[in-house]
N, C-alpha and C positions, 0 to 999 in steps of 0.2 A: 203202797203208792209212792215212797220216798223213793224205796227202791228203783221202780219205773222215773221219776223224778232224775235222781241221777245220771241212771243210761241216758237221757234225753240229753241230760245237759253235758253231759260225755260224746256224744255224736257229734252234739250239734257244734262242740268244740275244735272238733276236726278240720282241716283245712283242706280241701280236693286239689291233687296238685295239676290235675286232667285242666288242659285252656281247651275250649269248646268256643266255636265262631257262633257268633249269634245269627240266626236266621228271621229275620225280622217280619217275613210273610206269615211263616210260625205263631211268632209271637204276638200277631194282628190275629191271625184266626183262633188264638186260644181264648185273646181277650172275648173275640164275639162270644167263642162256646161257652164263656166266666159269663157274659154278660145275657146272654138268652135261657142257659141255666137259670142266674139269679130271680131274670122275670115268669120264667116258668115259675117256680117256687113263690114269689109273691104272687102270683096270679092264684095257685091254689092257697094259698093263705088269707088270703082275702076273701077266696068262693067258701072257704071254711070258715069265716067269720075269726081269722085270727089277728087281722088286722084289716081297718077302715079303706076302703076306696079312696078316700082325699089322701090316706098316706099311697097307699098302691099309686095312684094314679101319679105323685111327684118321683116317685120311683121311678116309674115308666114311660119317663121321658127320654130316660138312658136309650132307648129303643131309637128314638129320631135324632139321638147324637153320634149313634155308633156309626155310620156312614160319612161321620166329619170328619 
């Protein structure tokens, strides 16, 4: 595990010298798919009794914000 531990922090040491334009439409649609994932997933954690409806539900508000 240290082993793995190391590379990691050997990678992630790396600097990319690659400049990439940000596409910002992109970066709007990934969030929705980060954010309709996330409620999918609480959605069945909750049908699975992993966690309570009163939390799910302040969760899933996220859902009537993403259009803001």
């Amino acid at each position: 595990m240290q082993e793995f531990g190391e590379g990691l922090q050997k990678s992630l040491g790396k600097v990319n010298d690659k400049q990439v334009g940000l596409n910002c439409a992109t970066v709007v649609d990934n969030i929705h798919y980060q954010a309709d994932l996330m409620l999918e997933v609480g959605q069945k954690n909750q049908r699975d009794g992993y966690t309570m409806q009163a939390v799910f539900g302040r969760t899933a508000s996220i859902r009537e914000d993403k259009g803001k």
